[in-house]
C-alpha positions as CSV (number, residue, x, y, z in Angstrom):
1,X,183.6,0.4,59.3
2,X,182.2,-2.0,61.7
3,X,183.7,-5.0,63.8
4,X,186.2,-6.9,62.5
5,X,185.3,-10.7,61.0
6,X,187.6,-12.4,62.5
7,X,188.9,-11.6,65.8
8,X,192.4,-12.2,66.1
9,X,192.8,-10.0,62.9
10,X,191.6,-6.6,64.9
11,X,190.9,-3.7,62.3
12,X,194.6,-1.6,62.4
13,X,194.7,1.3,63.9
14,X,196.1,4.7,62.3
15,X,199.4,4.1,62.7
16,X,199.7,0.3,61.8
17,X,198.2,1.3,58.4
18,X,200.6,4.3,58.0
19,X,203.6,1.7,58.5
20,X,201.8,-0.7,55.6
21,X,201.2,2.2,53.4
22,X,203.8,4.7,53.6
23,X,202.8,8.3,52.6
24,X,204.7,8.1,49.2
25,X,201.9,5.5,48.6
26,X,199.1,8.8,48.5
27,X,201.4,11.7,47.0
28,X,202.8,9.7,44.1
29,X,206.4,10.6,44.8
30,X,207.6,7.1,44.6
31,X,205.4,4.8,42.2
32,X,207.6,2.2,42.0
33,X,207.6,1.4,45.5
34,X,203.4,1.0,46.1
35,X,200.4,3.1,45.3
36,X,197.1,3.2,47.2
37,X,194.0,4.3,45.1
38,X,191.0,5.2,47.0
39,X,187.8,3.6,44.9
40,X,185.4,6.0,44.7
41,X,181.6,5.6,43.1
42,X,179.1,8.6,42.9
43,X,180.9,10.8,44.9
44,X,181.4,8.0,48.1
45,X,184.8,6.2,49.1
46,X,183.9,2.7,48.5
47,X,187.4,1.2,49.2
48,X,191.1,1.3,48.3
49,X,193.2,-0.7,46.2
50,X,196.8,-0.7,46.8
51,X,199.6,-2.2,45.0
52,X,203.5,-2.3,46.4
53,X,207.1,-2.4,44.8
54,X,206.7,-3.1,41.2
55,X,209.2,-5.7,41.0
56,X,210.3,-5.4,37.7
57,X,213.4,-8.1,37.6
58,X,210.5,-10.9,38.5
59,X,208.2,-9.2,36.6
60,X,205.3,-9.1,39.7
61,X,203.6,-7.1,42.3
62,X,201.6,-7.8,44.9
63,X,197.8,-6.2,45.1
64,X,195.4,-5.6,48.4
65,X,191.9,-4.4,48.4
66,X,189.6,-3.4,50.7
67,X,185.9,-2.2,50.6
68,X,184.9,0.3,52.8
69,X,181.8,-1.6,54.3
70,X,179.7,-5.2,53.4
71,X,177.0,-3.1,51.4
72,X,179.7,-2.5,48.7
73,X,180.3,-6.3,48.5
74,X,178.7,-8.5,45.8
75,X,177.9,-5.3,43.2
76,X,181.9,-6.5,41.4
77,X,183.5,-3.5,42.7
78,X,186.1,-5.0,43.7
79,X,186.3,-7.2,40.6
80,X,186.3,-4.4,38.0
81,X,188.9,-2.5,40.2
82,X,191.7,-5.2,40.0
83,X,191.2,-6.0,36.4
84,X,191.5,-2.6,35.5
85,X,194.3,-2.0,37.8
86,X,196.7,-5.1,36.4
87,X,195.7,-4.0,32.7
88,X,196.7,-0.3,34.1
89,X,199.9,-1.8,35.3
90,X,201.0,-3.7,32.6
91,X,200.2,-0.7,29.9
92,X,202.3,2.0,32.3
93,X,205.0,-0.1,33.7
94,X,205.1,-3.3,31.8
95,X,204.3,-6.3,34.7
96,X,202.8,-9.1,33.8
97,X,202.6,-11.3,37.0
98,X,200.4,-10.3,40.2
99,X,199.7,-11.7,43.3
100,X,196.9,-11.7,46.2
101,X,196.8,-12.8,49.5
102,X,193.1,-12.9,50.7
103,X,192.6,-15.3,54.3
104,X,190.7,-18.5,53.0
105,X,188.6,-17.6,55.3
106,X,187.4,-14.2,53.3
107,X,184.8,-16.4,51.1
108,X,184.2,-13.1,49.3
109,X,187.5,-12.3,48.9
110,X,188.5,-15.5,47.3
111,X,185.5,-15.4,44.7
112,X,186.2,-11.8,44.0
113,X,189.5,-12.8,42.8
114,X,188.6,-15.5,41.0
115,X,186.0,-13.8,38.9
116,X,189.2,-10.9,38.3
117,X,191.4,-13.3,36.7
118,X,193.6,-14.7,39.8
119,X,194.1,-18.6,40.6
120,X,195.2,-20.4,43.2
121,X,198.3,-22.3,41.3
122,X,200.2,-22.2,38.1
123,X,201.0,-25.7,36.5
124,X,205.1,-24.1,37.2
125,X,205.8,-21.3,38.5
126,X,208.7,-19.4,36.6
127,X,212.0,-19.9,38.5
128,X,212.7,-16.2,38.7
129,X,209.3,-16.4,41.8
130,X,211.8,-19.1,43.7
131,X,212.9,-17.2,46.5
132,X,211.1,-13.4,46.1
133,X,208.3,-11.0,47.8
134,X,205.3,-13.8,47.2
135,X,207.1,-16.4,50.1
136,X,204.2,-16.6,53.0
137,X,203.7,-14.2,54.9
138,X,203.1,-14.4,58.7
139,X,199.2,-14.7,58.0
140,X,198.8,-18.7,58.7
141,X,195.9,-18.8,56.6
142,X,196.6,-16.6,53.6
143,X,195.9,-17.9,49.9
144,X,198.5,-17.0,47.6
145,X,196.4,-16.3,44.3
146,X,198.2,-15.2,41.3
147,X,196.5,-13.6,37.8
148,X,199.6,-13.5,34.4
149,X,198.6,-11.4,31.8
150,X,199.9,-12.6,28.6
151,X,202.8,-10.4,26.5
152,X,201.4,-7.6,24.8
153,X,204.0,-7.4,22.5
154,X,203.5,-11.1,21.6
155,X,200.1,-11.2,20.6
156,X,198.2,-12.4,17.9
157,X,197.6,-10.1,15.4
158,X,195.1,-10.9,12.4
159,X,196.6,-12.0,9.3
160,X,195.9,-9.0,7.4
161,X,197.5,-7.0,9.2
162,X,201.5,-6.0,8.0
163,X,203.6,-3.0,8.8
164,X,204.2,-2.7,5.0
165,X,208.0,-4.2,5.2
166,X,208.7,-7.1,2.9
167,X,210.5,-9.3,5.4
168,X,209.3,-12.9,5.6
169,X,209.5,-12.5,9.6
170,X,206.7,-10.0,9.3
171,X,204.5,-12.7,8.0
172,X,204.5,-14.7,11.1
173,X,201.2,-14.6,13.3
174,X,202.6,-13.0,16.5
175,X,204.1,-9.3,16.9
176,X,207.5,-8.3,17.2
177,X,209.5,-5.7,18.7
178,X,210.1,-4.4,15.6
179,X,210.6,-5.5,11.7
């Protein structure tokens, strides 16, 4: 794995990763607390992605990555894994909102994000993130990035297409629940 970057941020041992990802987080017993996903390419483990507690009252979760060494870095790995992992959320358990903290100090980091979707502020953040699991952490120099996905079930659709129902709500340019 090598020597850490920086060096008040010492790679965690064994058991200081077991007590940030719980073993529910590998068997799938609890999804909706966390999931780690190992990234895998060609048969090599090239990193993991992890997600924890789908908060589903403030409609976010919070996302970590790591790759496995610097030679993975720069090929969009990493890039590729989160966007697939938020659509992947939002198709199987319907969140919208995500956050990262990457140190400003991980260059890589912060462009990796950036090219997946995730900025660095909203123009107003929705009052239901006053007060929940995004508030700093103890990491002095951690970048809160955040990516929203838009409704899926509010989404343009083409003007030809109709469910077949006469009602003049169907003929409005966004979907709805139901006609």
């Amino acid at each position: 794995m090598g020597a850490p970057w920086f060096a008040e941020r010492p790679i965690p041992t064994l058991e200081q990763f077991l007590i940030r990802c719980p073993p529910h987080y590998f068997d799938g017993t609890r999804p909706y607390d966390g999931r780690a996903l190992v990234m895998s390419s060609a048969a090599i483990d090239v990193g993991i992605l992890v997600w924890r507690r789908v908060d589903l009252m403030r409609d976010l979760v919070e996302l970590d990555i790591w790759l496995a060494a610097a030679e993975f870095c720069g090929q969009g790995i990493a890039t590729e894994a989160l966007g697939l992992v938020c659509d992947w959320l939002q198709t199987s358990y319907g969140v919208n909102r995500f956050v990262l903290r990457p140190s400003r100090r991980n260059v890589r980091a912060l462009r990796c994000a950036r090219r997946a979707g995730f900025a660095k502020r909203i123009s107003s953040p929705p009052m239901s993130w006053a007060g929940s699991d995004w508030t700093p952490r103890p990491i002095a120099n951690a970048a809160a990035l955040f990516r929203v996905l838009p409704v899926t079930w509010m989404l343009p659709v083409s003007p030809s297409a109709s469910c077949g129902c006469s009602s003049t709500a169907n003929s409005a340019r966004w979907r709805r629940p139901r006609c």
